[in-house]
Backbone as ProteinMPNN parsed JSONL, in Angstrom:
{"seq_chain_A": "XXXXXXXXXXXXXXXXXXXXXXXXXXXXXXXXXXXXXXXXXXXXXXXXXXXXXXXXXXXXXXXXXXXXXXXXXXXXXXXXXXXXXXXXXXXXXXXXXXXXXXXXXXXXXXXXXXXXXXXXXXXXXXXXXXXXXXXXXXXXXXXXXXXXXXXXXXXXXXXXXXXXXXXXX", "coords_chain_A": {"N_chain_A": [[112.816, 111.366, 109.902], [111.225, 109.094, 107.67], [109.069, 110.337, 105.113], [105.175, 109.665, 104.776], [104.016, 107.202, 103.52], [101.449, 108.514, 100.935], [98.856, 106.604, 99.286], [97.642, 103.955, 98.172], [99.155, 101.729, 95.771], [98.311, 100.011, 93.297], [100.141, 97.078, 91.745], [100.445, 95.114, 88.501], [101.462, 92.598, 87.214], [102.402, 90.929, 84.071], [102.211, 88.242, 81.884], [102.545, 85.759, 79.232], [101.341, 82.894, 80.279], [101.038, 83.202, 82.988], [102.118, 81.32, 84.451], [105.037, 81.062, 84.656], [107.044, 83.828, 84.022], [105.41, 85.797, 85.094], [104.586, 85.378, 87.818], [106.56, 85.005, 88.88], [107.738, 86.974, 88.624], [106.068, 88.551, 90.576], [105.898, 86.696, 93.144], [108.298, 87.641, 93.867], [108.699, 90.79, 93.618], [106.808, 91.413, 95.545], [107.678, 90.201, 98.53], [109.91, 92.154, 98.484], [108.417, 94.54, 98.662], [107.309, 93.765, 101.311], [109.291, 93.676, 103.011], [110.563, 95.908, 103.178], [108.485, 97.357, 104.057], [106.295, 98.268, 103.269], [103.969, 96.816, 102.66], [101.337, 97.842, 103.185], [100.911, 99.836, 101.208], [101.172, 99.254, 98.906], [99.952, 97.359, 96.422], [100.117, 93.718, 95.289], [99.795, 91.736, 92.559], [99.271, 88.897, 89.847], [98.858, 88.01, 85.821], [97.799, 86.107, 83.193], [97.811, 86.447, 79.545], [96.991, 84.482, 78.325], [94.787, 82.266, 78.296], [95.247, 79.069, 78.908], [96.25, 77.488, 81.616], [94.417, 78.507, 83.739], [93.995, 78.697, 87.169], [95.847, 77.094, 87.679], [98.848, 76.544, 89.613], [102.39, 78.26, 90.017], [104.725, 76.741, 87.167], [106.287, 73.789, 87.955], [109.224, 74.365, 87.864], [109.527, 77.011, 88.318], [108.489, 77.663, 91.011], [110.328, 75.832, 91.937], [112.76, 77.216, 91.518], [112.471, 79.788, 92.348], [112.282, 78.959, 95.16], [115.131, 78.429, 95.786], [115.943, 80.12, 95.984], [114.445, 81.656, 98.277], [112.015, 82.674, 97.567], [108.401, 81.874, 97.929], [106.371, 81.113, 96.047], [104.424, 79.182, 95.464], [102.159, 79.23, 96.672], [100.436, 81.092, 94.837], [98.115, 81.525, 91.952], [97.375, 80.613, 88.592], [95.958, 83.075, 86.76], [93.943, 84.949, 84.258], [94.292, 87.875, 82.839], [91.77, 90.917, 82.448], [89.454, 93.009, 81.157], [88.626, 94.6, 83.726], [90.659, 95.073, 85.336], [92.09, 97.062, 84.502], [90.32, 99.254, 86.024], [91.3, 98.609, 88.073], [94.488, 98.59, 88.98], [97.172, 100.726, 89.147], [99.844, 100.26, 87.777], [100.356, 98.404, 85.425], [102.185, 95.856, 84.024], [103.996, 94.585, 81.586], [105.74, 91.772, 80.54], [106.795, 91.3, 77.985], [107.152, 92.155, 74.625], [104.953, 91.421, 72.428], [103.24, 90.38, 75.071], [102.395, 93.267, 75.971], [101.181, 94.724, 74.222], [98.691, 92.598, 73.257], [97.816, 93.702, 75.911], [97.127, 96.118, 75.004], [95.475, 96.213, 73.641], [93.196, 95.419, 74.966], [93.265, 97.315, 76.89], [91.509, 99.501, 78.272], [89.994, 103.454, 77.003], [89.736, 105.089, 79.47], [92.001, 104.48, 81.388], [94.466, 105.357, 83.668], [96.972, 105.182, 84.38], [99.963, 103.125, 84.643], [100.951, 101.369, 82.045], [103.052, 99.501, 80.431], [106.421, 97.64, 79.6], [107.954, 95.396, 81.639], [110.715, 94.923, 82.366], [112.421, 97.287, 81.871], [112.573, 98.888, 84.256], [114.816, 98.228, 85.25], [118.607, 97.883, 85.629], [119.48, 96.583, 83.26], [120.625, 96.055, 79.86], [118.462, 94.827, 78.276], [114.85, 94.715, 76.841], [112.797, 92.597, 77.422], [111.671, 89.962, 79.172], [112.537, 86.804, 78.928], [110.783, 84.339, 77.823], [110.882, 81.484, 79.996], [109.502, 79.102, 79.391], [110.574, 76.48, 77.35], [112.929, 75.576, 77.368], [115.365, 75.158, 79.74], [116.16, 74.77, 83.278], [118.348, 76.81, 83.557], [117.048, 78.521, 82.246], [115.206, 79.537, 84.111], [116.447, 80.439, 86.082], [118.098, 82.699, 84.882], [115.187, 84.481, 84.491], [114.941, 85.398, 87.456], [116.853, 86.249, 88.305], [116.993, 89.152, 86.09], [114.452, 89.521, 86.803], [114.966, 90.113, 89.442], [115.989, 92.367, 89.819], [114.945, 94.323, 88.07], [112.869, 94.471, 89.984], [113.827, 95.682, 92.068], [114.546, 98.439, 91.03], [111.676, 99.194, 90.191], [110.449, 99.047, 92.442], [112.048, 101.27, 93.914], [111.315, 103.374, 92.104], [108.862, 103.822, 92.544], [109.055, 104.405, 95.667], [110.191, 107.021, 95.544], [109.44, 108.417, 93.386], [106.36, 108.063, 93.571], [105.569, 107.375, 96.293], [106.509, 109.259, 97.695], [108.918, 108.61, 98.998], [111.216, 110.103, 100.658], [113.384, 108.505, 102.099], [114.236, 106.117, 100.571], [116.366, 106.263, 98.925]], "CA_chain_A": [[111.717, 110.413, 109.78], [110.731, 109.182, 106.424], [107.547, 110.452, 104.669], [104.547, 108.168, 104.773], [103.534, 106.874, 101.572], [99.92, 108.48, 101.135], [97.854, 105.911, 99.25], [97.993, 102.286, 97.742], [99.724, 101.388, 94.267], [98.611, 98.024, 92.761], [101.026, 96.566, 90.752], [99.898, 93.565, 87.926], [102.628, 91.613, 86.499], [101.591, 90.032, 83.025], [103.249, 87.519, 81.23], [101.451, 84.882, 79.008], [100.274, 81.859, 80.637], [101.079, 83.369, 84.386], [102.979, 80.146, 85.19], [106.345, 81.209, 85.011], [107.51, 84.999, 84.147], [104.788, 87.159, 86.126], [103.954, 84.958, 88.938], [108.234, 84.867, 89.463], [107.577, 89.006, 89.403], [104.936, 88.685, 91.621], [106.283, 87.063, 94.068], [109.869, 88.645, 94.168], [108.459, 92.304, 94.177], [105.745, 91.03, 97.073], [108.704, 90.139, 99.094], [110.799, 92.971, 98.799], [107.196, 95.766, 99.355], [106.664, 93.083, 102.402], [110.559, 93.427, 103.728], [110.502, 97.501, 103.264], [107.721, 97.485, 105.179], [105.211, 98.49, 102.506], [102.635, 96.141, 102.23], [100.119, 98.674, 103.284], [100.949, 100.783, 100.548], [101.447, 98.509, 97.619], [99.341, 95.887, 96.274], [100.836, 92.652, 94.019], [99.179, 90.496, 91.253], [100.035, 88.897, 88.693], [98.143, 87.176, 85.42], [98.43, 85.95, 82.292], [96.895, 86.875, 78.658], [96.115, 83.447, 77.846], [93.733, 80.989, 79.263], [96.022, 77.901, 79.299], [96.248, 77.415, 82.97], [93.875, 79.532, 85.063], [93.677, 78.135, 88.596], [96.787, 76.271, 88.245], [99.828, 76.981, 90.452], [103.257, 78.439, 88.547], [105.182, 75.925, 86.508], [107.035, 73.633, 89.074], [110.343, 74.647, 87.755], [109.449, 78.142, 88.66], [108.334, 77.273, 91.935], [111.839, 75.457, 92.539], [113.79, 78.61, 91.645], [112.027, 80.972, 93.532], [112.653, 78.456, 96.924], [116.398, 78.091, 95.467], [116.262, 82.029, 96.113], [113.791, 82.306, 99.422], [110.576, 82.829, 97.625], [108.06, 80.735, 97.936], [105.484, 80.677, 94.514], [103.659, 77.911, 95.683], [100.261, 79.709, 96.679], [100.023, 81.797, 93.594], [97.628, 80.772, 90.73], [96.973, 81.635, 87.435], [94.311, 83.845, 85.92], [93.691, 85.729, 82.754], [93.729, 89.241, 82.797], [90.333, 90.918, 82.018], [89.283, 94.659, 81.241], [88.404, 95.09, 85.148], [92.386, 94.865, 85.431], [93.07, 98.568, 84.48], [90.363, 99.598, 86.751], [92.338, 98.259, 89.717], [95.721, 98.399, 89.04], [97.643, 101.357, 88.956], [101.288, 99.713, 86.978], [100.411, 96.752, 84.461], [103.783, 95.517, 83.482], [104.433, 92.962, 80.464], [107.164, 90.442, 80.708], [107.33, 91.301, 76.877], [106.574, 92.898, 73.759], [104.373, 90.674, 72.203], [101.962, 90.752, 76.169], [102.743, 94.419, 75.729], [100.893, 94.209, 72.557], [97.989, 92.41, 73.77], [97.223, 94.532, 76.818], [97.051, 97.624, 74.714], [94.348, 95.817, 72.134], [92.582, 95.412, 75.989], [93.442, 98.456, 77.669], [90.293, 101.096, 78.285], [90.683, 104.714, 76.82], [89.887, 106.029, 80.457], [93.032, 104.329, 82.016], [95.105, 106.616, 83.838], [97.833, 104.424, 84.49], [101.132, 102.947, 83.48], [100.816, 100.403, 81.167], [104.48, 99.737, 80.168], [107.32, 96.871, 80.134], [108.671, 95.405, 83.268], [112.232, 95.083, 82.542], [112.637, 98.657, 81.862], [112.853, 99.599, 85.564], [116.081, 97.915, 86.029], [119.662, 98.716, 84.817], [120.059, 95.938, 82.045], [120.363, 96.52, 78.468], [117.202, 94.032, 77.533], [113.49, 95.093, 77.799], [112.071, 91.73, 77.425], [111.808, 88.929, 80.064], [112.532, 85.6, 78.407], [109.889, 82.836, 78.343], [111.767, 80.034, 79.968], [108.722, 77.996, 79.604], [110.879, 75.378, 76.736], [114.206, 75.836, 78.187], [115.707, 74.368, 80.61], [116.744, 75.488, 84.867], [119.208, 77.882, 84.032], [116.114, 80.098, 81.949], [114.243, 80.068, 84.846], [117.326, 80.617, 87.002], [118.34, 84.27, 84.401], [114.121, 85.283, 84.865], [114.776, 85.165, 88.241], [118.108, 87.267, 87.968], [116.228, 89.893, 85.443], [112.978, 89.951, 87.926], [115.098, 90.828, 91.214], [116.8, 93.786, 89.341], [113.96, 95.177, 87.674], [111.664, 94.937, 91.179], [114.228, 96.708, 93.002], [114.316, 99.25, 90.239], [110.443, 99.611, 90.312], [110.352, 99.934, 94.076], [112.243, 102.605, 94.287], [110.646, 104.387, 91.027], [107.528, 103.866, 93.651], [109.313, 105.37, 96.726], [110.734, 108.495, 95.119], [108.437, 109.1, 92.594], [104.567, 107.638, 93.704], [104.525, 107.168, 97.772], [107.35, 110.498, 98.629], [109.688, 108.758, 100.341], [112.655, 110.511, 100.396], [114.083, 107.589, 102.678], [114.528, 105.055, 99.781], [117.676, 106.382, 98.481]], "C_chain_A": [[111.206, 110.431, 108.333], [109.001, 109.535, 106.313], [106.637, 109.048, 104.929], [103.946, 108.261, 103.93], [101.671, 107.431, 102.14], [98.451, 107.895, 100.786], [98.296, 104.441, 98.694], [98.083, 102.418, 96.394], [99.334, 99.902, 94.509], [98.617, 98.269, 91.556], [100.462, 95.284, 90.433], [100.893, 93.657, 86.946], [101.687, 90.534, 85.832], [102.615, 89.513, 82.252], [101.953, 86.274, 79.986], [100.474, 84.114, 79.28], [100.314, 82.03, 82.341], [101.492, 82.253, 85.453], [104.048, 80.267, 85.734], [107.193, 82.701, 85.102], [106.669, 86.076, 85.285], [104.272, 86.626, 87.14], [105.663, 85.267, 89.82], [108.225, 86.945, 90.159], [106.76, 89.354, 90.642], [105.514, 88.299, 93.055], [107.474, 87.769, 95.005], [109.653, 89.502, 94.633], [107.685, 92.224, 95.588], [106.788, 90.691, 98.23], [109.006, 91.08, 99.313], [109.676, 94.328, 99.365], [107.103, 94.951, 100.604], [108.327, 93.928, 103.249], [110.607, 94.947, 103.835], [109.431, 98.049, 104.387], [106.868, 98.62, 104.752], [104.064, 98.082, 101.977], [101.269, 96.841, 103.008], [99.799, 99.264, 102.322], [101.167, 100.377, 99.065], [100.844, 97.21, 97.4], [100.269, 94.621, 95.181], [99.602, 92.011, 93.349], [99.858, 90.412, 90.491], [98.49, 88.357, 87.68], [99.013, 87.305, 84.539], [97.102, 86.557, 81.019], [96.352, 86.087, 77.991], [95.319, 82.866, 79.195], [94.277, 79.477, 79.875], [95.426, 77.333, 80.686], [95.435, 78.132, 84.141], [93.606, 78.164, 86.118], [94.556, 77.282, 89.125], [98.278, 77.195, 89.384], [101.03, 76.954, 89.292], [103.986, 77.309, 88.528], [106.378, 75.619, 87.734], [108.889, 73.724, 88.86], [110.153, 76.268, 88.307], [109.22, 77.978, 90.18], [109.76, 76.744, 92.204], [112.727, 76.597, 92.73], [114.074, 79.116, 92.739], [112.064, 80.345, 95.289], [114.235, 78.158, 96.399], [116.996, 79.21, 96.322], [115.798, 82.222, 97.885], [112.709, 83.016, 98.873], [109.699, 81.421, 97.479], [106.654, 81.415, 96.987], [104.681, 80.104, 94.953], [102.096, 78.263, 95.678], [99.759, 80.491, 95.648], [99.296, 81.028, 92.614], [97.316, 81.495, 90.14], [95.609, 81.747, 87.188], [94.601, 84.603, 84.884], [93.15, 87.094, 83.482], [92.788, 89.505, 82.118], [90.364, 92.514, 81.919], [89.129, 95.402, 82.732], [89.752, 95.581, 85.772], [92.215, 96.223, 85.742], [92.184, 99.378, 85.356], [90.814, 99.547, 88.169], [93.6, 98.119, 90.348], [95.852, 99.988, 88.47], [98.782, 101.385, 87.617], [100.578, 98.192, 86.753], [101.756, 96.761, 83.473], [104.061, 94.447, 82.995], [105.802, 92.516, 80.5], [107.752, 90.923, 79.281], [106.739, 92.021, 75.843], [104.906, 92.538, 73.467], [102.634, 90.587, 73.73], [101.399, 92.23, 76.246], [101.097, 94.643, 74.998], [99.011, 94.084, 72.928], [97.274, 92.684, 74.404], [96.769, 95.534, 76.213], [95.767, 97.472, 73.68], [93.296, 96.088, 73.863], [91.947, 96.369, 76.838], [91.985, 99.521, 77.149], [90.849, 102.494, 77.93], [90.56, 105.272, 78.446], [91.032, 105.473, 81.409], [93.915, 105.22, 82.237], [96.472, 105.944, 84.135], [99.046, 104.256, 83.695], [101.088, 101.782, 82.837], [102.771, 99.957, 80.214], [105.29, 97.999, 79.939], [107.71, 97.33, 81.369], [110.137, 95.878, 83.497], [112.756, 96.753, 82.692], [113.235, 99.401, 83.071], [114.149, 98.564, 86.218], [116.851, 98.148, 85.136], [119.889, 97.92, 83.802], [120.097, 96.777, 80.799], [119.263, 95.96, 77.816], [115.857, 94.575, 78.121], [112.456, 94.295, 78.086], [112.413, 90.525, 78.34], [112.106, 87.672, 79.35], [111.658, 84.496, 78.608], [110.669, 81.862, 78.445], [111.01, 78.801, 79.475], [109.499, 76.19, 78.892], [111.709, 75.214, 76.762], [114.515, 74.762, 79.203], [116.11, 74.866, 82.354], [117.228, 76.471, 84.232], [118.328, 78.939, 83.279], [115.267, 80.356, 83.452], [115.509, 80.893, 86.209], [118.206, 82.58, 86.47], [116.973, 84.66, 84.465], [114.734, 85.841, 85.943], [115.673, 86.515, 88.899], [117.602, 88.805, 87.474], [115.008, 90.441, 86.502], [113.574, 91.05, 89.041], [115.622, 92.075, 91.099], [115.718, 94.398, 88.627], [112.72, 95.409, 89.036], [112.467, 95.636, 91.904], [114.159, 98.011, 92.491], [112.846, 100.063, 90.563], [110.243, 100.166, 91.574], [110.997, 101.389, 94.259], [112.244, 103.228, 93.323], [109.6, 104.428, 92.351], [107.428, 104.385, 94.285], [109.224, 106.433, 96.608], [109.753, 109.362, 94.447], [106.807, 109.283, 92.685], [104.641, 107.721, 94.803], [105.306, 108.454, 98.0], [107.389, 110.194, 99.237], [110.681, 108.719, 100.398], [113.774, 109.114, 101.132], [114.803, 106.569, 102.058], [115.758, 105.036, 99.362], [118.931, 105.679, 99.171]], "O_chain_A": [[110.821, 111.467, 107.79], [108.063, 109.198, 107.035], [107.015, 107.901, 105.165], [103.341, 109.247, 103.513], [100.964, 107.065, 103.079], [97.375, 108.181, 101.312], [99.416, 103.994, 98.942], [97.269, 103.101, 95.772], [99.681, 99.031, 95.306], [97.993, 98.916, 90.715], [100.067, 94.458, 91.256], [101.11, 94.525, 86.1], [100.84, 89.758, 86.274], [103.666, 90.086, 81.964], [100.734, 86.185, 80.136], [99.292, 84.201, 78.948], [99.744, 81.182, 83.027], [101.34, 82.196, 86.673], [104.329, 79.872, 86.866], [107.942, 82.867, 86.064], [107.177, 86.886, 86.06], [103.353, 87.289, 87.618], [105.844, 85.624, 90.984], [108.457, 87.65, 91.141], [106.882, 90.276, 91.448], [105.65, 89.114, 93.967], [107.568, 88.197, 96.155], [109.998, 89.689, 95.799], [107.976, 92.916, 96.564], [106.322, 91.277, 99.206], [108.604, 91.458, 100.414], [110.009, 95.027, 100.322], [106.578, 95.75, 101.379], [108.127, 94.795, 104.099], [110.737, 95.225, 105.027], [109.566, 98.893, 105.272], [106.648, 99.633, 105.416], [103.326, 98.632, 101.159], [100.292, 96.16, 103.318], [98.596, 99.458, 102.149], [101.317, 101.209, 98.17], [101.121, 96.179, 98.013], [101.065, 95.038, 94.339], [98.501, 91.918, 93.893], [100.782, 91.153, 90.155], [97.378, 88.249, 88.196], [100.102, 87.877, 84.478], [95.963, 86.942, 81.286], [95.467, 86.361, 77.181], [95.301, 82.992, 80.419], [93.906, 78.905, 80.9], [94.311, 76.822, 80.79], [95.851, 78.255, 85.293], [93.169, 77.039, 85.874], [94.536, 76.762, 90.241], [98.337, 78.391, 89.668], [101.058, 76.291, 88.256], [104.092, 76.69, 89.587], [107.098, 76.44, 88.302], [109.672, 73.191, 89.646], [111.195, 76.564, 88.891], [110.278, 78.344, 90.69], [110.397, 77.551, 92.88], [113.308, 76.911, 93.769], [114.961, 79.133, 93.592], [111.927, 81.012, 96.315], [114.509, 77.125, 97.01], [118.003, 79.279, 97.027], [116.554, 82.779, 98.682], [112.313, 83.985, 99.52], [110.073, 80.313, 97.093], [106.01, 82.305, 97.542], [103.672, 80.792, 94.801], [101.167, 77.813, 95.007], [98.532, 80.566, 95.571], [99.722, 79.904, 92.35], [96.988, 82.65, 90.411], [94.606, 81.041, 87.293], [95.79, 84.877, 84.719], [92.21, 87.358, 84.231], [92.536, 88.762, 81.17], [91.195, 93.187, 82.528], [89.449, 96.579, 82.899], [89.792, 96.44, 86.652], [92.177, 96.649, 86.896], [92.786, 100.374, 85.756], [90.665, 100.331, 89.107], [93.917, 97.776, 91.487], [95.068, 100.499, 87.669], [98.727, 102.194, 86.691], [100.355, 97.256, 87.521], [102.119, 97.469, 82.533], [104.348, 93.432, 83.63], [106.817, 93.213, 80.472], [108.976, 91.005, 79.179], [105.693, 92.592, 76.153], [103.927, 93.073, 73.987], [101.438, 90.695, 73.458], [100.221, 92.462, 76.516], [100.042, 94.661, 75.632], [98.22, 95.027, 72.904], [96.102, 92.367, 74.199], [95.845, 96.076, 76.819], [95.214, 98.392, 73.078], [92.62, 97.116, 73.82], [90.822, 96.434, 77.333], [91.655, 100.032, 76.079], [91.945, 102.835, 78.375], [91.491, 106.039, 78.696], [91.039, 106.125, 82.453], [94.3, 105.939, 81.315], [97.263, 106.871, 83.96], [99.328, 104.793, 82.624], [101.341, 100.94, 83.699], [103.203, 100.646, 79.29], [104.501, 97.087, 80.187], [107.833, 98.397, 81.971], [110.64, 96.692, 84.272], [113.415, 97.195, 83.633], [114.11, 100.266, 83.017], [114.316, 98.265, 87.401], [116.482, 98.522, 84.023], [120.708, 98.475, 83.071], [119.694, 97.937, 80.71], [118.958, 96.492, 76.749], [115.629, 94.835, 79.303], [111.449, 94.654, 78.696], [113.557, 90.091, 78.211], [110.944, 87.623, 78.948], [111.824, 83.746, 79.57], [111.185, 81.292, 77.484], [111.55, 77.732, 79.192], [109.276, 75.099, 79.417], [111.892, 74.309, 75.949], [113.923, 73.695, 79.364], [116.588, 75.975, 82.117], [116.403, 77.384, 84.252], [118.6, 80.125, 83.464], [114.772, 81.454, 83.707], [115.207, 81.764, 87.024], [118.678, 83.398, 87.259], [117.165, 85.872, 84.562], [115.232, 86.93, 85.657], [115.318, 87.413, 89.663], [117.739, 89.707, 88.301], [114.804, 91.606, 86.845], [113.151, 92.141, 89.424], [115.743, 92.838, 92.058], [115.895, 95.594, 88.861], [111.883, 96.312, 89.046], [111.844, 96.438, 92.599], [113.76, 98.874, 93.273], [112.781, 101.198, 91.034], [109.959, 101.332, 91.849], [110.436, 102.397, 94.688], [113.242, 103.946, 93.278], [109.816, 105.339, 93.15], [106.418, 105.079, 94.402], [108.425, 107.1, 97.264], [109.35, 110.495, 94.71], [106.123, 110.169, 92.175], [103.613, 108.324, 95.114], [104.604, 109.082, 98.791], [106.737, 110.481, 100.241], [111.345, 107.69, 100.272], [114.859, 108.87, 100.605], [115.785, 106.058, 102.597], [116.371, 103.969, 99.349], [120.06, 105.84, 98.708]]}, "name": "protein", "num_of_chains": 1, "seq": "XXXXXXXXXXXXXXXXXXXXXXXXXXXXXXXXXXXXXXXXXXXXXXXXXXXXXXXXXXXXXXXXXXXXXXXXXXXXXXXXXXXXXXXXXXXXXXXXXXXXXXXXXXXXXXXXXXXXXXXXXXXXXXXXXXXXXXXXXXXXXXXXXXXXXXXXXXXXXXXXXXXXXXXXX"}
């Protein structure tokens, strides 16, 4: 019988304008903690570090993808990350250097957290997500690619290492 995870991780996926790279993370990883049969034990968000878009829904090429795939985007909207962030999130994870960057001008000294790139937790060789935003389908179609391999990655950094559960392997 696997361990049972003993408290809640929330995870915030940041990207710029929270249209297209960290809403795509958002809902991918929210999926796969839902399908494990961890959404007790793991929270999702996403935002962005601009203002652009708050309250809109992600960019409807992103939205197409992610139902190309079997997620569905659609109810997600953007917001701007805020200093309250790092008290409520455990893992804030930038799409890119540059958000990276940004968060860390943001970030509180009493954060205990991981503050990090996303990509990192999957096996590629790149650590940066690509803004498809001026691109065309097939960028949003390699995020998408990049996302589902770095959230499986993360999850089971999560299992093994944050909830102890030997089962993940």
């Amino acid at each position: 019988m696997p361990d049972v995870p003993r408290r809640e991780i929330a995870v915030l996926f940041v990207c710029l304008g929270n249209i297209c790279r960290s809403p795509t993370a958002h809902g991918v990883f929210e999926q796969m903690v839902i399908k494990q049969g961890l959404n007790q034990h793991i929270r999702v968000d996403s935002a962005g570090t601009g203002d652009w878009h708050l309250g809109k829904q992600p960019d409807s090429r992103t939205i197409a993808a992610g139902q190309q795939r079997g997620y569905d985007l659609s109810h997600l909207r953007a917001r701007q990350v805020a200093a309250v962030d790092f008290d409520l999130f455990d893992y804030v994870l930038a799409m890119d250097g540059q958000n990276l960057s940004n968060l860390q001008l943001l970030q509180p000294d009493h954060f205990t957290g991981t503050l990090s790139l996303f990509l990192p937790y999957g096996q590629g060789a790149l650590d940066e997500v690509p803004d498809p935003y001026s691109g065309g389908a097939e960028g949003f179609e390699q995020v998408l690619d990049m996302v589902e391999q770095a959230s499986q990655g993360l999850l089971r950094h999560l299992r093994e290492d944050v909830l102890n559960d030997a089962s993940s392997s």
